[in-house]
ChimeraX commands (.cxc) that place a marker at each C-alpha (Angstrom):
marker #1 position 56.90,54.91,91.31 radius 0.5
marker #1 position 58.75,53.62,88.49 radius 0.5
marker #1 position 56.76,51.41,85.94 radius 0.5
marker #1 position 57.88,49.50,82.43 radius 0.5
marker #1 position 61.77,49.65,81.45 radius 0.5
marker #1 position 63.85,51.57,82.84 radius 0.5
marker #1 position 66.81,53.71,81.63 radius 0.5
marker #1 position 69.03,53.49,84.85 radius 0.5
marker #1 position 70.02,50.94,86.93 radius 0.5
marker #1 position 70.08,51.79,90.93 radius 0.5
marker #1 position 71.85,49.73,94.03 radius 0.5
marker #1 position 70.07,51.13,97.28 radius 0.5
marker #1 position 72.80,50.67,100.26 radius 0.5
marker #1 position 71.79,50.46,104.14 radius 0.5
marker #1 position 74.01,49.74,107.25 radius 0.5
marker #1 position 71.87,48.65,110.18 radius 0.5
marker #1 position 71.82,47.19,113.89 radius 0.5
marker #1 position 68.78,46.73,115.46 radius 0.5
marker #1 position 66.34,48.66,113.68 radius 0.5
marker #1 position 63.13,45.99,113.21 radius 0.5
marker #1 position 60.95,49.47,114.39 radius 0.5
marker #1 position 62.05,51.09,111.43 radius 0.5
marker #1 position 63.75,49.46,108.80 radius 0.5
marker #1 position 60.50,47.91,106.78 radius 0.5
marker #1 position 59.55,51.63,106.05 radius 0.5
marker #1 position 62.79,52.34,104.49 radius 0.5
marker #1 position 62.94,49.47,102.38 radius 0.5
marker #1 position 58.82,50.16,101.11 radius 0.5
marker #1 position 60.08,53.15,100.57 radius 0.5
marker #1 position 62.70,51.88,97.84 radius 0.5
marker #1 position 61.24,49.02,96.36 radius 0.5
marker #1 position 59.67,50.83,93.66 radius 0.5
marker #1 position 63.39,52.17,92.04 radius 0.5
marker #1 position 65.82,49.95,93.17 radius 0.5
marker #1 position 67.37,47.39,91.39 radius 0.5
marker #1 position 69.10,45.88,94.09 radius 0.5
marker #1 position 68.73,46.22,97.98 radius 0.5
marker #1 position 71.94,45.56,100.00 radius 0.5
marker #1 position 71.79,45.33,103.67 radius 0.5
marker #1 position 74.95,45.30,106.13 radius 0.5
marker #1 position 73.74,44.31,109.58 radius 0.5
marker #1 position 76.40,45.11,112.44 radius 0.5
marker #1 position 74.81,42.88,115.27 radius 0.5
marker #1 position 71.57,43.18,115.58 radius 0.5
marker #1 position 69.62,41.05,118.36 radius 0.5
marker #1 position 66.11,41.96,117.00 radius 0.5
marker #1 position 63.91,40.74,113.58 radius 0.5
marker #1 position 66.26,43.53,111.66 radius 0.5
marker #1 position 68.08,40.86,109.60 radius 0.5
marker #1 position 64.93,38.56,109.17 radius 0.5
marker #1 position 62.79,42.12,107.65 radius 0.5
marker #1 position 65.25,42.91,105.96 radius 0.5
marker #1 position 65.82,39.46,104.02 radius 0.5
marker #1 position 61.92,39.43,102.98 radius 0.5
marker #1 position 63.11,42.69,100.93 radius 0.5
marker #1 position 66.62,41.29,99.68 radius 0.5
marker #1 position 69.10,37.85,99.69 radius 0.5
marker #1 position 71.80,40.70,99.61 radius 0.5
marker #1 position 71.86,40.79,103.76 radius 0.5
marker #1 position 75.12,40.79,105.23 radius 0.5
marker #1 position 76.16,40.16,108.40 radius 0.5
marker #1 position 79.31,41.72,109.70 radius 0.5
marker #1 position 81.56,43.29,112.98 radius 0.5
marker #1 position 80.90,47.09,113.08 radius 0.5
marker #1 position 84.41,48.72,111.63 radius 0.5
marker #1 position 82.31,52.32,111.49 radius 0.5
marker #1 position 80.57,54.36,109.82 radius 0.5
marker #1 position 82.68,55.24,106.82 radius 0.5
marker #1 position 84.07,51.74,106.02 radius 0.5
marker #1 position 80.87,49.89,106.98 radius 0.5
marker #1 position 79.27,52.11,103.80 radius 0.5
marker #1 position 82.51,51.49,101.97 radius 0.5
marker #1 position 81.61,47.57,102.24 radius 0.5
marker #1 position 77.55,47.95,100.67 radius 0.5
marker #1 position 79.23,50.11,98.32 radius 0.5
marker #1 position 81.82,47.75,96.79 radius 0.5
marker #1 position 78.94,45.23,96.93 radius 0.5
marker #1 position 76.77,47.34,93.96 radius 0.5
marker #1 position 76.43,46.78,90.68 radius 0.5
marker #1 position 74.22,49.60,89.76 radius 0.5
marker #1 position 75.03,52.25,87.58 radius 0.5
marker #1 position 73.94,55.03,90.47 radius 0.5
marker #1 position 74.44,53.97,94.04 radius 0.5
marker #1 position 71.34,55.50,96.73 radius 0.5
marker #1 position 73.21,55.41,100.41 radius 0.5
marker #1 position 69.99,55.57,102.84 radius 0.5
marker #1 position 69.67,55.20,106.50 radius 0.5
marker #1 position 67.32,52.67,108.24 radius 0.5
marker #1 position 66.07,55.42,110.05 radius 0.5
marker #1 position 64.79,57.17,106.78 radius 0.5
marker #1 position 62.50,56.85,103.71 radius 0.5
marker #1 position 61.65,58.24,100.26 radius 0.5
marker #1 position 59.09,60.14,100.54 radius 0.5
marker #1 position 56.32,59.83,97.49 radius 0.5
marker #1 position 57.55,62.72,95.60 radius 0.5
marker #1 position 61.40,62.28,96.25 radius 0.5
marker #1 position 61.21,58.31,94.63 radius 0.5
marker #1 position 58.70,59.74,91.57 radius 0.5
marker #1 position 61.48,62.22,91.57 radius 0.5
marker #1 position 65.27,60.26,91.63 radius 0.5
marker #1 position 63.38,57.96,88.82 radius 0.5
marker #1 position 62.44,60.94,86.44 radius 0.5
marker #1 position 65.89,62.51,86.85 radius 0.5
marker #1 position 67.96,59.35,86.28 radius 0.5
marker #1 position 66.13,58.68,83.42 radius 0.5
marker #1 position 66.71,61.55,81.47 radius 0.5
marker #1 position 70.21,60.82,81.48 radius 0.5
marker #1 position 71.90,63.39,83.88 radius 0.5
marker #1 position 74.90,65.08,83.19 radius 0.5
marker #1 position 75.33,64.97,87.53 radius 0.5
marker #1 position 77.74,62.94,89.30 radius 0.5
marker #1 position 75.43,63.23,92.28 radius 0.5
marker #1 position 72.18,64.57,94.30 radius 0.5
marker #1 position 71.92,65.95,97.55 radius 0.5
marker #1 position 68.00,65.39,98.94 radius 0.5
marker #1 position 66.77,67.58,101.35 radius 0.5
marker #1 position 66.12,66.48,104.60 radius 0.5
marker #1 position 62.68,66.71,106.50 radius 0.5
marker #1 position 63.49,65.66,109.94 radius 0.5
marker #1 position 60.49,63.71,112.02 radius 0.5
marker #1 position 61.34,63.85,115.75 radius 0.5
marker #1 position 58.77,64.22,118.76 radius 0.5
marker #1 position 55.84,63.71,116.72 radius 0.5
marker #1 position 56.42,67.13,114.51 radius 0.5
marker #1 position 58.52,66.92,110.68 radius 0.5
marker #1 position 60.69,69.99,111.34 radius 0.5
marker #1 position 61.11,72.59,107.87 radius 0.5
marker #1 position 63.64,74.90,109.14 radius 0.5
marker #1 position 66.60,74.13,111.85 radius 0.5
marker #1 position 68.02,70.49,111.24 radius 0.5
marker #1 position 65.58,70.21,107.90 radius 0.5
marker #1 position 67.38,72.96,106.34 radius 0.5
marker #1 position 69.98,70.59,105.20 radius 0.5
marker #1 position 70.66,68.57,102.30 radius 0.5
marker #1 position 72.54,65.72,102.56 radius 0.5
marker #1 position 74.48,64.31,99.34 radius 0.5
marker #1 position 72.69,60.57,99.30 radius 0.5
marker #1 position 72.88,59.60,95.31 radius 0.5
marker #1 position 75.52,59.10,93.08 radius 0.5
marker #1 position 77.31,57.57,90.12 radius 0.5
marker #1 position 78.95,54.31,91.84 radius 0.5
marker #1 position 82.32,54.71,89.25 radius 0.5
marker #1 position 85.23,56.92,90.83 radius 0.5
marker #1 position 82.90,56.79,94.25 radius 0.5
marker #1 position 84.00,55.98,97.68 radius 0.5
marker #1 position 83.25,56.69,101.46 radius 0.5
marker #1 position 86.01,58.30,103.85 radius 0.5
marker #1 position 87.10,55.83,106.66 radius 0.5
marker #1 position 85.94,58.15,109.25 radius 0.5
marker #1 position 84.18,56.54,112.11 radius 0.5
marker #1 position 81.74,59.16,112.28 radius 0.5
marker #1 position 80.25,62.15,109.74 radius 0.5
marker #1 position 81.30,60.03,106.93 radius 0.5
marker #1 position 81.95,61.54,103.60 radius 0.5
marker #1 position 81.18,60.82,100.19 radius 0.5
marker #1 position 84.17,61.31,97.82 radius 0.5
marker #1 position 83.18,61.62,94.54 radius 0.5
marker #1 position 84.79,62.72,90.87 radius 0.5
marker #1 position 84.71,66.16,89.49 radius 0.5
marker #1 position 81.60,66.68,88.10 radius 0.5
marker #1 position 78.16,68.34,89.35 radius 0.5
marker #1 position 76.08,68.28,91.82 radius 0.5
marker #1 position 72.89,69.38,92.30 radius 0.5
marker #1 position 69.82,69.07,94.97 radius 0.5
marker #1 position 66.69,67.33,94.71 radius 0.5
marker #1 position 63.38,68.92,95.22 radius 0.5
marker #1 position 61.31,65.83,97.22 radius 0.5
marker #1 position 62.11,64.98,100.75 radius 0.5
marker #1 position 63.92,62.47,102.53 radius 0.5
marker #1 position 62.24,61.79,105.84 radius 0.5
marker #1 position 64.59,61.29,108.49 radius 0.5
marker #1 position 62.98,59.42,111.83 radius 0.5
marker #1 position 65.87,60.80,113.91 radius 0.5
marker #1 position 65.23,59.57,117.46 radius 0.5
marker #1 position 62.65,56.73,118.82 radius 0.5
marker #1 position 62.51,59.45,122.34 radius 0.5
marker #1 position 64.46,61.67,124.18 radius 0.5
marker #1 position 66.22,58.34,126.17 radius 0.5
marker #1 position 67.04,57.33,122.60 radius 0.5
marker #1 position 68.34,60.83,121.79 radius 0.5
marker #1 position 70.14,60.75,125.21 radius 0.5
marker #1 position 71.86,57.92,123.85 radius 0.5
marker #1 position 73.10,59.28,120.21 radius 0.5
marker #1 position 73.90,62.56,121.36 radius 0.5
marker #1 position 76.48,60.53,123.73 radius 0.5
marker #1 position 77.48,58.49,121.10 radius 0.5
marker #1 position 78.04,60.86,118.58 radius 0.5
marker #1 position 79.55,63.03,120.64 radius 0.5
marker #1 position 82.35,60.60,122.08 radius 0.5
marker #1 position 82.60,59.47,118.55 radius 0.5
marker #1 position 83.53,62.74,117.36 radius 0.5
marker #1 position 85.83,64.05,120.44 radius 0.5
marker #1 position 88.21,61.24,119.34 radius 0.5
marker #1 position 87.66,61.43,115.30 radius 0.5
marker #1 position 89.07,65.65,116.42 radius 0.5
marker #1 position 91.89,64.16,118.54 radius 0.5
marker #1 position 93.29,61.68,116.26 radius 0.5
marker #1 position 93.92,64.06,113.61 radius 0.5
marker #1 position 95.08,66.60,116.05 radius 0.5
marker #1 position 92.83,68.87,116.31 radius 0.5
marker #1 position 92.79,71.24,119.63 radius 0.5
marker #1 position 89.13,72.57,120.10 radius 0.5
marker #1 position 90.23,75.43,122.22 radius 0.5
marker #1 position 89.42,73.59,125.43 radius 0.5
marker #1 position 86.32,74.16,127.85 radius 0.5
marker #1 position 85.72,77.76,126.83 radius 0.5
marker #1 position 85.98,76.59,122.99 radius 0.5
marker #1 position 83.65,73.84,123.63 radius 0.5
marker #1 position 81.17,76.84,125.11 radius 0.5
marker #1 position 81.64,78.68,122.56 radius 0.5
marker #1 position 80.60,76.01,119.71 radius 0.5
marker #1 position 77.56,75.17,121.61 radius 0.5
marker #1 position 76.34,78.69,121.32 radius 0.5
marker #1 position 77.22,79.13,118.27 radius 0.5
marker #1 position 75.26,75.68,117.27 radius 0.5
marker #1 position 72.27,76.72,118.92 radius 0.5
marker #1 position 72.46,80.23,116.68 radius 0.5
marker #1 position 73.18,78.71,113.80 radius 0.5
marker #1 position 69.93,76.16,113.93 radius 0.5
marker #1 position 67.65,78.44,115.70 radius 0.5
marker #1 position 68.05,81.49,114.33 radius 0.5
marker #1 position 69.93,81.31,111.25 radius 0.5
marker #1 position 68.51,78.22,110.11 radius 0.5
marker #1 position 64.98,79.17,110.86 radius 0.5
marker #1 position 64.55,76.47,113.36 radius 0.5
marker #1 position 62.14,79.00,115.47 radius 0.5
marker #1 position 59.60,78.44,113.07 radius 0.5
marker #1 position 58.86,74.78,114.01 radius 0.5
marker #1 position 57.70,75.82,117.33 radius 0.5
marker #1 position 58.48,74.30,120.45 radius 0.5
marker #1 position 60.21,71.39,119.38 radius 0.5
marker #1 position 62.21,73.52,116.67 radius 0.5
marker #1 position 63.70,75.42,120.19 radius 0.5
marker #1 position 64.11,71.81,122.25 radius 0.5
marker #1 position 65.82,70.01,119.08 radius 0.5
marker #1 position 68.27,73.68,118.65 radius 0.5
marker #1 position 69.14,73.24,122.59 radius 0.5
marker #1 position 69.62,69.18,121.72 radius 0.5
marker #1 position 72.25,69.77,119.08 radius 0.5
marker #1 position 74.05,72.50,121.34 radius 0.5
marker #1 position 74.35,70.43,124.17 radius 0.5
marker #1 position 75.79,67.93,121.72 radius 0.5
marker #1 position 78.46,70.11,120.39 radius 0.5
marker #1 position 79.37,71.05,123.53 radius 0.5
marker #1 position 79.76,67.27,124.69 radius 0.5
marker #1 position 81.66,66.54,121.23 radius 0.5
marker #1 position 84.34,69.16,122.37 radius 0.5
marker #1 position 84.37,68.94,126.03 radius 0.5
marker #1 position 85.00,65.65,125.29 radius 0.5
marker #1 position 88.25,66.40,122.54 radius 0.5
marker #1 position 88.97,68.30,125.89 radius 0.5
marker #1 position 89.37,65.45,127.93 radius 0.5
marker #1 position 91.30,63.41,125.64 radius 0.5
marker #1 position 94.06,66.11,125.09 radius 0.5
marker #1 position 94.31,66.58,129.14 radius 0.5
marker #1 position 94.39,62.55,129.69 radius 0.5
marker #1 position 97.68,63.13,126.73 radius 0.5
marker #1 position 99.52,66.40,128.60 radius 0.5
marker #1 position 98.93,64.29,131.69 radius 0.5
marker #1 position 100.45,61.12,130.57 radius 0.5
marker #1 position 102.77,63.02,128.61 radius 0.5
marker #1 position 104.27,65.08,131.65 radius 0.5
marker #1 position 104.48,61.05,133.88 radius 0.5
marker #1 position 106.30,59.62,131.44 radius 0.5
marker #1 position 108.84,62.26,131.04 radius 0.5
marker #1 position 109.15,62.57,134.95 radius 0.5
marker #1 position 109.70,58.76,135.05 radius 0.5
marker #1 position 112.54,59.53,132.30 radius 0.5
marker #1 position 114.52,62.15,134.26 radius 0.5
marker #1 position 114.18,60.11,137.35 radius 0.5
marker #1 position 116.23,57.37,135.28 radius 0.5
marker #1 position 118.89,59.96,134.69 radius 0.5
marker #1 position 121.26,59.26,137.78 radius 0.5
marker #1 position 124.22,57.44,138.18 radius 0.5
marker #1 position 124.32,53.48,138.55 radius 0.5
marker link #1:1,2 radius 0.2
marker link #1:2,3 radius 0.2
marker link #1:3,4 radius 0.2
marker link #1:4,5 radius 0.2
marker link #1:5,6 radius 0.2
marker link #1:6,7 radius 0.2
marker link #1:7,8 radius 0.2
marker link #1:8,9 radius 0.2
marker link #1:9,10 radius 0.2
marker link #1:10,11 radius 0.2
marker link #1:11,12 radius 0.2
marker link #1:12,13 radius 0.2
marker link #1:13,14 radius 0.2
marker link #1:14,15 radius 0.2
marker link #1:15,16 radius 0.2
marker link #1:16,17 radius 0.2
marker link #1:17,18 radius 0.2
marker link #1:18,19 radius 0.2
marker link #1:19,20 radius 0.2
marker link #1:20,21 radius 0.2
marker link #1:21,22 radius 0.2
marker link #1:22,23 radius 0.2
marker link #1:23,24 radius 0.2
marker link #1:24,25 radius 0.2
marker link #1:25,26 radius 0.2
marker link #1:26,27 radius 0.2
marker link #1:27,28 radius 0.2
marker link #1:28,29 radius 0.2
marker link #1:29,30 radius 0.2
marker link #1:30,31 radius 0.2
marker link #1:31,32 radius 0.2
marker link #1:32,33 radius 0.2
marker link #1:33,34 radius 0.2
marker link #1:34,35 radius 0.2
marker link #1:35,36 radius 0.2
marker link #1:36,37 radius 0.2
marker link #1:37,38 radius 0.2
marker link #1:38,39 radius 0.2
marker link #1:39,40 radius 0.2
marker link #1:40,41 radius 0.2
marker link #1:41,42 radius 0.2
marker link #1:42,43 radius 0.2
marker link #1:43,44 radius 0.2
marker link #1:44,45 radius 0.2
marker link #1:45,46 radius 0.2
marker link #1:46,47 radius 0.2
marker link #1:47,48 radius 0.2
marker link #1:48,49 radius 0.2
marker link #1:49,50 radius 0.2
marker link #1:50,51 radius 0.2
marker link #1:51,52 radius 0.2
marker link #1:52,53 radius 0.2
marker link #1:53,54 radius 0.2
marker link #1:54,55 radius 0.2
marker link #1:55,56 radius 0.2
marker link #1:56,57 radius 0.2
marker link #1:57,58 radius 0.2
marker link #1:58,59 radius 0.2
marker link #1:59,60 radius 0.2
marker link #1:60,61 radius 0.2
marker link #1:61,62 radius 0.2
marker link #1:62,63 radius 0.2
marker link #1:63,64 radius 0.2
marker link #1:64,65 radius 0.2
marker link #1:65,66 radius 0.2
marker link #1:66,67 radius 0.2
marker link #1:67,68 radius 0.2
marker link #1:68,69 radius 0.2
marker link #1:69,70 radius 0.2
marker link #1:70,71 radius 0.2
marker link #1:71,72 radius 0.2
marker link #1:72,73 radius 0.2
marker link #1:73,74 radius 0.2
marker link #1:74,75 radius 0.2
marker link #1:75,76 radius 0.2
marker link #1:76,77 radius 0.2
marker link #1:77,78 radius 0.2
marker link #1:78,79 radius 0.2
marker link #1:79,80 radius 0.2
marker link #1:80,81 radius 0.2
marker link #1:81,82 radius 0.2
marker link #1:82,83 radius 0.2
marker link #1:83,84 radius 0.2
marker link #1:84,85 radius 0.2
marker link #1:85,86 radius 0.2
marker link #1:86,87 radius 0.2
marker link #1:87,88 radius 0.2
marker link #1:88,89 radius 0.2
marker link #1:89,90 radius 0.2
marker link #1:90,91 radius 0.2
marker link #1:91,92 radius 0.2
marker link #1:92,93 radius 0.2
marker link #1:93,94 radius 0.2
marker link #1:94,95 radius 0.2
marker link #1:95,96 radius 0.2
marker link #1:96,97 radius 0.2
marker link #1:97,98 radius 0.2
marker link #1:98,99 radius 0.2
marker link #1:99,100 radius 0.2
marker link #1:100,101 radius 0.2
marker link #1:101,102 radius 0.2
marker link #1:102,103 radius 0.2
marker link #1:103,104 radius 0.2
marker link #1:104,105 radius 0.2
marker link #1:105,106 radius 0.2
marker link #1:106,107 radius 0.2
marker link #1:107,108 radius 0.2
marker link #1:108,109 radius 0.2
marker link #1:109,110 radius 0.2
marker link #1:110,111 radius 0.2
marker link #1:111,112 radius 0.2
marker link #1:112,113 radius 0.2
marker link #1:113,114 radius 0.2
marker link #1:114,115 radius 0.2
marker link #1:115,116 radius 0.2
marker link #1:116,117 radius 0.2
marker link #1:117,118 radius 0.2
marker link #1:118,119 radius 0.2
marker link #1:119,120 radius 0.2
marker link #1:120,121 radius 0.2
marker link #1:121,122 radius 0.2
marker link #1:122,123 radius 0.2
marker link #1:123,124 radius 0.2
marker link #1:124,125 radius 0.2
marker link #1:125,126 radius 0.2
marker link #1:126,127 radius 0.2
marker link #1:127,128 radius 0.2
marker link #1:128,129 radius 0.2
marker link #1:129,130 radius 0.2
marker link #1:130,131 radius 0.2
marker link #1:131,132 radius 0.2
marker link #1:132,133 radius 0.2
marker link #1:133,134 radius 0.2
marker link #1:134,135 radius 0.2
marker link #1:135,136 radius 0.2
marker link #1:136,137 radius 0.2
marker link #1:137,138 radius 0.2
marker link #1:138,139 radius 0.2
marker link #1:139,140 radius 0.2
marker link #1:140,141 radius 0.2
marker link #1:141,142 radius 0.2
marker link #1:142,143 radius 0.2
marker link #1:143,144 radius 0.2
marker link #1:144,145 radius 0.2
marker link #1:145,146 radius 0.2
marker link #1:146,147 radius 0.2
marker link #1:147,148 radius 0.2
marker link #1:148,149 radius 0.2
marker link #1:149,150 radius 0.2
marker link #1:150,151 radius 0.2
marker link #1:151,152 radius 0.2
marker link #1:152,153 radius 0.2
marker link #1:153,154 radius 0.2
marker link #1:154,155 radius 0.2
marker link #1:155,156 radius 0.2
marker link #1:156,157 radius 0.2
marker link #1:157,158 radius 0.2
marker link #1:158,159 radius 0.2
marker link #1:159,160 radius 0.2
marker link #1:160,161 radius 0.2
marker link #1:161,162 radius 0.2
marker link #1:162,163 radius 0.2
marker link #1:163,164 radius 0.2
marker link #1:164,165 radius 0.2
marker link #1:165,166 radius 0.2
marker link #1:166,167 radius 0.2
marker link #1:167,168 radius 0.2
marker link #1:168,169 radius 0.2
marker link #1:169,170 radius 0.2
marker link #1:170,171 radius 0.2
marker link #1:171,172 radius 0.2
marker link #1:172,173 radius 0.2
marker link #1:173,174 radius 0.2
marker link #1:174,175 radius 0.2
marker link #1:175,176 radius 0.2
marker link #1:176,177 radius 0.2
marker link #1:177,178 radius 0.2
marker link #1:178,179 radius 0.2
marker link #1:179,180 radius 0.2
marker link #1:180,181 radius 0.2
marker link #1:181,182 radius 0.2
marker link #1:182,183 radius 0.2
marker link #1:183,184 radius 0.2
marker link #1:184,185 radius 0.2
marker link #1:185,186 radius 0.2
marker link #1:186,187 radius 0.2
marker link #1:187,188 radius 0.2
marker link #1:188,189 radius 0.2
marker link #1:189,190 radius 0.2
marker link #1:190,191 radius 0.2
marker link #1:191,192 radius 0.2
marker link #1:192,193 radius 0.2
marker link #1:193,194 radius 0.2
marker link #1:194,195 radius 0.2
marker link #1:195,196 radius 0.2
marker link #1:196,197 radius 0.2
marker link #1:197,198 radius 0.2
marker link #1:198,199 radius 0.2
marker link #1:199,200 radius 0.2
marker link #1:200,201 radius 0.2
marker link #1:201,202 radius 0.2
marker link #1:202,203 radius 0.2
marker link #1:203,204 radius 0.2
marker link #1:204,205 radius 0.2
marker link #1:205,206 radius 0.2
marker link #1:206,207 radius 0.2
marker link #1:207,208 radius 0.2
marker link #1:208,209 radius 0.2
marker link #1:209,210 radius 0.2
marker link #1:210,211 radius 0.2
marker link #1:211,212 radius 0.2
marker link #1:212,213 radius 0.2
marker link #1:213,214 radius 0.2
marker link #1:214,215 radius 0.2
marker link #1:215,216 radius 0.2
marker link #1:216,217 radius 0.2
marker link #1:217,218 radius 0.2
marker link #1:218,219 radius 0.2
marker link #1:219,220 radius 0.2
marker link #1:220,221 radius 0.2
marker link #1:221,222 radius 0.2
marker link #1:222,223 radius 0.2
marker link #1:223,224 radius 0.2
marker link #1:224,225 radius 0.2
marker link #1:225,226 radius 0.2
marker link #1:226,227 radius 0.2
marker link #1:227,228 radius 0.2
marker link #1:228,229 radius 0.2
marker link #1:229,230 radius 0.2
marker link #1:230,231 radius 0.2
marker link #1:231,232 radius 0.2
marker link #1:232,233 radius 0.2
marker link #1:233,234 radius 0.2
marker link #1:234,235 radius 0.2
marker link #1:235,236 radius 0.2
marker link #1:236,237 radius 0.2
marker link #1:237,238 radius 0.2
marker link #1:238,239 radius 0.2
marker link #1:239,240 radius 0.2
marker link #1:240,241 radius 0.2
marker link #1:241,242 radius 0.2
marker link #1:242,243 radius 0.2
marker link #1:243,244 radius 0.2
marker link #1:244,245 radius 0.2
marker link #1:245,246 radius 0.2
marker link #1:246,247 radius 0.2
marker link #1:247,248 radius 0.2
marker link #1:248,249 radius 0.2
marker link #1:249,250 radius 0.2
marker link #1:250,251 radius 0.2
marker link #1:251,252 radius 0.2
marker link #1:252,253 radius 0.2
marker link #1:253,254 radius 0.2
marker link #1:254,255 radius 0.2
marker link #1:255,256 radius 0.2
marker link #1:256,257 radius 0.2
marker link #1:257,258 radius 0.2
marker link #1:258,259 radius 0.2
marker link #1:259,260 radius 0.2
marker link #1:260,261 radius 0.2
marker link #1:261,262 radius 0.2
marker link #1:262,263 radius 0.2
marker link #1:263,264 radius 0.2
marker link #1:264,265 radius 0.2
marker link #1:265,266 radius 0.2
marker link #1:266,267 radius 0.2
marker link #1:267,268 radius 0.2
marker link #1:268,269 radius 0.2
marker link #1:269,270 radius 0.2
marker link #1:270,271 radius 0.2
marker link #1:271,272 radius 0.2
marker link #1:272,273 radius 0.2
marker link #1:273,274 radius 0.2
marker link #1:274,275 radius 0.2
view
């Protein structure tokens, strides 16, 4: 935990709605580095808002624009000199916060850190599969920005480097499978239309197949994911079926256009004749 004066100075950015179950562990979890805590609240009808003011006056409540420019609106809000972007379903663990404090203040040359995930779902933190990635989370705030995507937001950031932690960011993924039931439907919708609004094809029902196979490969096998067990196997078939959702869904969308697409140009011809 960081003690005495520090070098740095760090904004810690959340977006939230209706996380009272979760959110007071990822805000202990920061208190020790941050400088500043801002909270933007999208609706929430639990004690959210009123835990997260006991940690911060910088709680802000707002309409839910998505994912990328509901980031994009903590971020314009920091001061800091480096910018953490955490979820309310995640924490610092020990190491990771004794960690981001001893690299910022030996003055990195890095215009950002990716920390390595360690995913907590069904009672088991996963090592392999979905824990094998490393998200980028902490960055210089000048020259930074979020994508406007509504979903799988980005962080765009200057040329520079960027390296990965060593310390862990625990990710509390899913309350239970009804709560995963729900994300993987709302990610998935989320990301069929994302894919057909910039045009994107997905190679229809047998495409969508194919993905979900190749999902399931790529976290059980490739990823390790076999090696947590039982739930490393259920969590590889959860993200498959969610792929396939994502682009069965992108197929929907397109056949809901051709369809539309092929009545309005019927109507047309129809209006052809003479008057």
């Amino acid at each position: 935990m960081a003690t005495g004066s520090k070098s740095y100075s760090l904004s810690v950015i959340i977006i939230s709605q209706d996380e009272e179950d979760r959110i007071g562990n990822c805000l202990d979890s920061v208190t020790g580095i941050a400088d500043e805590i801002i909270v933007f609240d999208s609706g929430s009808t639990d004690r959210t808002i009123e835990i997260a003011k006991r940690y911060s006056a910088n709680v802000f409540e707002t309409d839910w624009p998505g994912y990328g420019p509901q980031k994009q609106r903590a971020l314009e809000k920091a001061v800091g000199e480096w910018v953490l972007s955490i979820d309310a379903d995640e924490a610092l663990s020990a190491g990771l916060s004794d960690e981001i404090h001893e690299v910022l203040s030996s003055f990195p040359e890095e215009v950002g850190f990716k920390l390595p995930w360690a995913v907590t779902i069904f009672g088991r933190t996963l090592n392999h599969g979905r824990s094998a990635r490393a998200p980028l989370r902490l960055f210089r705030r000048d020259g930074a920005r979020f994508s406007n995507d509504m979903v799988h937001e980005k962080i765009l950031l200057p040329k520079g480097k960027v390296r990965k932690l060593k310390g862990r960011l625990l990710h509390f993924t899913h309350r239970d499978f009804g709560h995963y039931l729900e994300k993987n439907r709302h990610y998935a919708w989320l990301g069929a239309q994302k894919r057909n609004s910039s045009g994107k094809k997905g190679f229809g029902l047998t495409g969508a197949a194919l993905r979900a196979l190749w999902t399931f490969i790529q976290i059980y096998f490739i990823r390790l994911g076999f090696l947590d067990g039982r739930v490393g196997f259920l969590v590889a078939v959860m993200y498959s079926q969610g792929s396939f959702n994502k682009y069965a869904g992108l197929w929907t969308l397109r056949q809901q256009a051709f369809l539309k697409h092929n009545a309005e140009t019927s109507v047309d011809m129809g209006d052809t004749g003479d008057n």
